[in-house]
C-alpha positions as CSV (number, residue, x, y, z in Angstrom):
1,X,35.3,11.6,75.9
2,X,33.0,12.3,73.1
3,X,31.4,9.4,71.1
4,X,30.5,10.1,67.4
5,X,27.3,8.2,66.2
6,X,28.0,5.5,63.1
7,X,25.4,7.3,60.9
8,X,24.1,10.6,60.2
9,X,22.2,11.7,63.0
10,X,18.1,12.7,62.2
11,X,18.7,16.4,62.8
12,X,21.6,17.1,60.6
13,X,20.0,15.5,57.8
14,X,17.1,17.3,58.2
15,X,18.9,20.6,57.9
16,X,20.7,19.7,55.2
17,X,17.7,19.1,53.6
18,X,16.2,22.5,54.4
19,X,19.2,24.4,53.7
20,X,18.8,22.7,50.1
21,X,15.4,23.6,49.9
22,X,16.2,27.2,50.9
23,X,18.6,27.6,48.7
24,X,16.4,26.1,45.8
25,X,13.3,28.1,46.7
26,X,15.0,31.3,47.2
27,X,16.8,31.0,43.7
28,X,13.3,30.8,42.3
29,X,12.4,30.9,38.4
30,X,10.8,27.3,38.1
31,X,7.6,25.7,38.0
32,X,5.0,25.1,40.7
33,X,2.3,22.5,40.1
34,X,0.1,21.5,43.0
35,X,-3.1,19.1,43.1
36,X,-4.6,19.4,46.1
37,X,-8.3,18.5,47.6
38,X,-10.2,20.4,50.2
39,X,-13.1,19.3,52.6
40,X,-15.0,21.4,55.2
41,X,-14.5,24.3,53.7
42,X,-16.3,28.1,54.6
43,X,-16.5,30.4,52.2
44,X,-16.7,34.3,52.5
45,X,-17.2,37.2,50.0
46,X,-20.0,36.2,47.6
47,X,-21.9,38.6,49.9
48,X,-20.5,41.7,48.2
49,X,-20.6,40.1,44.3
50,X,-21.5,43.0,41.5
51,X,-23.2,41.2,39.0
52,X,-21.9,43.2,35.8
53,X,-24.0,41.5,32.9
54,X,-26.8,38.6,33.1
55,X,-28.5,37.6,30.0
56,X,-31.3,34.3,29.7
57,X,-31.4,32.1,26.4
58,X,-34.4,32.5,24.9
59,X,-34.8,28.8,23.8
60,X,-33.1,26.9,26.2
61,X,-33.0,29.3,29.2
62,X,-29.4,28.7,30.3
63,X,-28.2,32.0,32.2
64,X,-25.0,33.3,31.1
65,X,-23.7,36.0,33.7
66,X,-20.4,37.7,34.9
67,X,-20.2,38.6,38.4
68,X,-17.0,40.3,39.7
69,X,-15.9,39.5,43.4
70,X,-13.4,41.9,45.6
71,X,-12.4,39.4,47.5
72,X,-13.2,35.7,48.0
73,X,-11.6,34.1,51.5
74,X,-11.8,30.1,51.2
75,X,-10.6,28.0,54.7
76,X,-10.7,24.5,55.1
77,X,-8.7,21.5,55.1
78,X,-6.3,20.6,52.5
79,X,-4.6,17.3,51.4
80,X,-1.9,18.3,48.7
81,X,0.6,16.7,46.2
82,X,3.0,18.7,44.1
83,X,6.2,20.0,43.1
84,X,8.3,23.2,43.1
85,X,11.3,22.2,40.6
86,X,12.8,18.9,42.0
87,X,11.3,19.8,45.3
88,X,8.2,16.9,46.2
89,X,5.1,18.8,48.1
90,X,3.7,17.1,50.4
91,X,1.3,18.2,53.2
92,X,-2.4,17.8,55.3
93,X,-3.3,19.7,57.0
94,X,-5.5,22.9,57.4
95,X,-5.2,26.1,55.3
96,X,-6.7,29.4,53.7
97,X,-6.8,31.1,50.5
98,X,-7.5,34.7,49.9
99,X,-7.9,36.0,46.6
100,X,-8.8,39.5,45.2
101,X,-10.6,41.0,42.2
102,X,-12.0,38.0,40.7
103,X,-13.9,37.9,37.3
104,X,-16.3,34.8,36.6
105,X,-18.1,33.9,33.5
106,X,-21.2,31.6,35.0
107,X,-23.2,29.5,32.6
108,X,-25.9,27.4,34.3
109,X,-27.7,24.7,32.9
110,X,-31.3,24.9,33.1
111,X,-34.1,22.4,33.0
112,X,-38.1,24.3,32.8
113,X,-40.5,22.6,35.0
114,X,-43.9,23.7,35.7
115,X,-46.2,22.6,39.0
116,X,-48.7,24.1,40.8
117,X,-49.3,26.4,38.2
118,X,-46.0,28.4,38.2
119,X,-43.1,27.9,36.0
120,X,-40.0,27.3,38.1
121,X,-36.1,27.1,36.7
122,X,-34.3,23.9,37.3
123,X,-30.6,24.3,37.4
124,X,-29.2,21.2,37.0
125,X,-25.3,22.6,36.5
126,X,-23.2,25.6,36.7
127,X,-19.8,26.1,34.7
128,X,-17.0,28.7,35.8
129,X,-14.5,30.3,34.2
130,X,-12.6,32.8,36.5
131,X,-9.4,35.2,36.6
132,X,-8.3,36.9,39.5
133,X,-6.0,40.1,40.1
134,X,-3.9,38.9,43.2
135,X,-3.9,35.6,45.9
136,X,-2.3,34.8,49.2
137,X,-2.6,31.3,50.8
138,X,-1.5,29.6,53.8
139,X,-1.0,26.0,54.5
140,X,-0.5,24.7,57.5
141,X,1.9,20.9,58.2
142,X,3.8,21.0,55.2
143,X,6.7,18.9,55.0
144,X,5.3,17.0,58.2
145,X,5.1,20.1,60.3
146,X,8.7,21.2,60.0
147,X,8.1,25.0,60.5
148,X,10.7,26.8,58.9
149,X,10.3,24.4,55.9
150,X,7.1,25.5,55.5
151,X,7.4,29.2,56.3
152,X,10.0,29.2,53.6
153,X,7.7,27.2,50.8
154,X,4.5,29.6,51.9
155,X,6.2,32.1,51.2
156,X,7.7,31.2,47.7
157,X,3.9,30.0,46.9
158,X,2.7,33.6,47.5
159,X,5.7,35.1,45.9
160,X,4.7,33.1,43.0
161,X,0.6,33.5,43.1
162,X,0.3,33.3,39.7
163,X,1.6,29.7,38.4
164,X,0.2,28.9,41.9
165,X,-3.3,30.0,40.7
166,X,-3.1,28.5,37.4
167,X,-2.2,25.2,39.3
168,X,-5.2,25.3,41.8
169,X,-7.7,26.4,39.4
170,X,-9.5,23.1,38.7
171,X,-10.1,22.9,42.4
172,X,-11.4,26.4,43.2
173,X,-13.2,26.1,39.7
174,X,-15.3,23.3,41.6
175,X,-15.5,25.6,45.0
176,X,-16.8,28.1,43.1
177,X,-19.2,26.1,41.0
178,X,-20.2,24.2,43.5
179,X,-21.1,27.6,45.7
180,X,-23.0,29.0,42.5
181,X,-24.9,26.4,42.2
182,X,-26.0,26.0,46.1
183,X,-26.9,29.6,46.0
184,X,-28.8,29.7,42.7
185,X,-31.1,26.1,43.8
186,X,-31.8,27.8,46.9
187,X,-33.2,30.6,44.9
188,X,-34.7,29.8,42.4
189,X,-36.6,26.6,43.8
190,X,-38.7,28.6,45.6
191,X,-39.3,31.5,43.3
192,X,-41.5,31.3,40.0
193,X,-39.4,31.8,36.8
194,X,-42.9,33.8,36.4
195,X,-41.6,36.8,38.2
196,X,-38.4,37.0,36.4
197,X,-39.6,36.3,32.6
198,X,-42.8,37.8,32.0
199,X,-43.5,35.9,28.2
200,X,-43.7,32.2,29.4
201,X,-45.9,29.9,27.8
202,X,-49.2,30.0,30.4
């Protein structure tokens, strides 16, 4: 004798709730906005940047610059809230973006300070304003970890790379500002503006 339970059970809802994600996702055509935060993140590429133009204000010595990057790789962990149409996004969890053939505009604020005889550049801030030409991305325990749920949505995000971008950029804005300005403290607290600008007051 078989005995029917009095409500649905866990499991069928849950796959009725991924077939009408699936179905959703794989029609495609809507929006995708994401806000997501990241922590103990490692980045890689910045090793192979071209810088194609670097200029210094004359008065204030800001630095305006344009690098290009092939390819940026950025892994950490990930704590997201968003939407794909009327689908809630939801995850924690960790993850990895890889994107290609970025262009960024760098301005970075700078403060002149003199000591122990040597002019040295302060920079105090860095702003970023980037494009890139392509992205993939991965993130892991979407949906609470159900896997083909999140197969399926990984693979609409990538699909979709672009809005996707546009959606993430205030967050990789602050990665990459945030990197720029680690690496250009590191270099130019301990080298003299001196030997990059030779007409500095004495």
């Amino acid at each position: 004798m078989w005995f029917w339970p009095r409500r649905p059970s866990y499991y069928s809802r849950r796959m009725l709730m991924l077939s009408w994600i699936n179905n959703i996702l794989q029609g495609g055509g809507g929006p995708v906005t994401v806000n997501a935060s990241l922590s103990n993140v490692t980045v890689k590429g910045f090793g192979n940047t071209k810088i194609l133009h670097n200029s210094v204000d004359p008065k204030t010595y800001d630095f305006y610059t344009k690098l290009n990057l092939p390819r940026l790789r950025i892994d950490g962990h990930y704590d997201l809230l968003g939407r794909i149409l009327v689908i809630p996004l939801r995850g924690k969890g960790t993850c990895w973006f890889d994107a290609k053939n970025l262009e960024i505009n760098v301005k970075s604020d700078v403060i002149m300070e003199k000591h122990d005889g040597f002019h040295f550049f302060n920079v105090t801030k860095v702003h970023v304003k980037f494009s890139i030409g392509g992205l993939k991305l991965h993130m892991g325990n979407l949906f609470d970890g159900i896997k083909a749920l999140e197969e399926s949505t990984n693979a609409y995000l990538n699909a979709n790379w672009r809005p996707v971008a546009e959606s993430l950029n205030p967050i990789l804005t602050r990665t990459i500002e945030d990197i720029m300005l680690d690496i250009l403290r590191k270099v130019f607290d301990n080298i003299p503006a001196d030997f990059f600008l030779g007409d500095l007051d004495p």
